[in-house]
N, C-alpha and C positions, 0 to 999 in steps of 0.2 A: 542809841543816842541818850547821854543820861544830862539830870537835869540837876539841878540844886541838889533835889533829895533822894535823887534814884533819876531811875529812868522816866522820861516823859509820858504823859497818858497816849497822847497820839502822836508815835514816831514817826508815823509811814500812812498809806492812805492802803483801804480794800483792793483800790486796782493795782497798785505797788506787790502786792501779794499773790495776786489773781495774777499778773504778772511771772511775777516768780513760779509759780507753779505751771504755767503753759510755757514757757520756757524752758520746762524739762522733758514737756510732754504735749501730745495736745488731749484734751481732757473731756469729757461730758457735762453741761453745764450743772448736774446736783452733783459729780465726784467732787466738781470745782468750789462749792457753795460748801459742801460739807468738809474739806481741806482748809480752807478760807475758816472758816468757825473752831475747826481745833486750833489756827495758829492765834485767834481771839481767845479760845477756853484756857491753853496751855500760857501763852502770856500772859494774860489776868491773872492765873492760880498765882504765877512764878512773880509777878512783876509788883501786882497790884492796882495796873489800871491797863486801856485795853489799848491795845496797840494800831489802833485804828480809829477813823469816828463812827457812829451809827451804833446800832444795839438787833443783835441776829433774833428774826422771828421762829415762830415754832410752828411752821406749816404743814399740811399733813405728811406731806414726803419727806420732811425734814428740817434743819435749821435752813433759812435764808436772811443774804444779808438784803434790804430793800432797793440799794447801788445796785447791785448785781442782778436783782431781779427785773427792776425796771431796763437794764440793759439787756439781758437776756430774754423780755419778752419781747424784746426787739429782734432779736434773732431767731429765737424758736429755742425751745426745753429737748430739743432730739439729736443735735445738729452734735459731734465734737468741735470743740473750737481750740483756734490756735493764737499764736502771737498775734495774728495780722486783725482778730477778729475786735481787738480791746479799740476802744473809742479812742480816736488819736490823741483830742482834747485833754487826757488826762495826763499825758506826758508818763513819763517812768522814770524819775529818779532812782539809782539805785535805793534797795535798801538799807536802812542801816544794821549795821553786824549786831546787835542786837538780836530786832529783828529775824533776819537772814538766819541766825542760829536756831531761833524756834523755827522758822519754814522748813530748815537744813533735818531735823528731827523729826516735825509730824510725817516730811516724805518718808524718811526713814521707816516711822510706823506705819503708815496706810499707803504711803504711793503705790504697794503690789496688788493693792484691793482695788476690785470694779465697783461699778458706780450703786450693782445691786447692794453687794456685802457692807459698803462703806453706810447704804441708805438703813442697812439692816440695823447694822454697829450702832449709827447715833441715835438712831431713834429709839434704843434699847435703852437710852443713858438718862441720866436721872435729869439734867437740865432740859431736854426737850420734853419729859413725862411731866414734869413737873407745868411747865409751860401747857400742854395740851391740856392737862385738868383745869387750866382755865379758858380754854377754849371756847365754851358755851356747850347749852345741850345738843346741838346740831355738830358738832365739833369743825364748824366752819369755819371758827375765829384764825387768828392770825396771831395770837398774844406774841408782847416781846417776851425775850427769855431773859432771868431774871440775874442780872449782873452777882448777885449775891449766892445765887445756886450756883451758880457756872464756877466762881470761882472756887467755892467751897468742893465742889465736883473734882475739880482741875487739880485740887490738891491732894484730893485721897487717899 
């Protein structure tokens, strides 16, 4: 969806996403979170603003988005989930092709990885190390992940 100057910051909403992706598969909720964050890191790098609203934290397991987690701890961290599992209320507007072309991609790259490798993969990556170094000394924190690293990341 492009706007006056480009594309718009927020074309589509996380569950539009989260969406698209359980629609090719049914998914483990951190495959899902961290599928969900490369289609935010790779549009950011590509776009310039994020294709969604919220800002993905840097938890110890990995990026999460706060939408997805406060749903998900509504259902459990174990479970695979599918279409039927997404909150109705959110509606699902298609995507816009946009969009749709980064989803169409990050599946490309990671949709054959499991939820471990994929856990392995981000957490190795500079936007969530960067994020964990300010965690606190207990490394409990939650920091958000820093719109300016991700993108800078996303473009390397």
């Amino acid at each position: 969806m492009l706007g006056p100057g480009g594309p718009q910051k927020h074309p589509t909403t996380v569950w539009q996403v989260a969406h698209a992706f359980l629609a090719r598969e049914a998914l483990g909720p951190r495959r899902l979170q961290v599928l969900c964050f490369y289609v935010y890191a790779w549009y950011l790098a590509a776009y310039g603003g994020t294709p969604f609203a919220g800002r993905f934290e840097a938890w110890e397991s990995g990026p999460v988005h706060p939408e997805l987690a406060a749903w998900l701890g509504e259902l459990g961290w174990d479970d695979e989930l599918g279409l039927e599992q997404l909150p109705r209320e959110q509606g699902v507007p298609a995507l816009p092709e946009i969009v749709a072309g980064v989803v169409d991609e990050v599946w490309r790259s990671y949709g054959g990885y499991d939820e471990l490798e994929l856990a392995d993969l981000v957490t190795s990556e500079e936007p969530w190390l960067e994020a964990r170094r300010r965690a606190g000394a207990d490394g409990q924190g939650r920091p958000q992940m820093d719109e300016r690293v991700v993108r800078e990341w996303g473009r390397g």
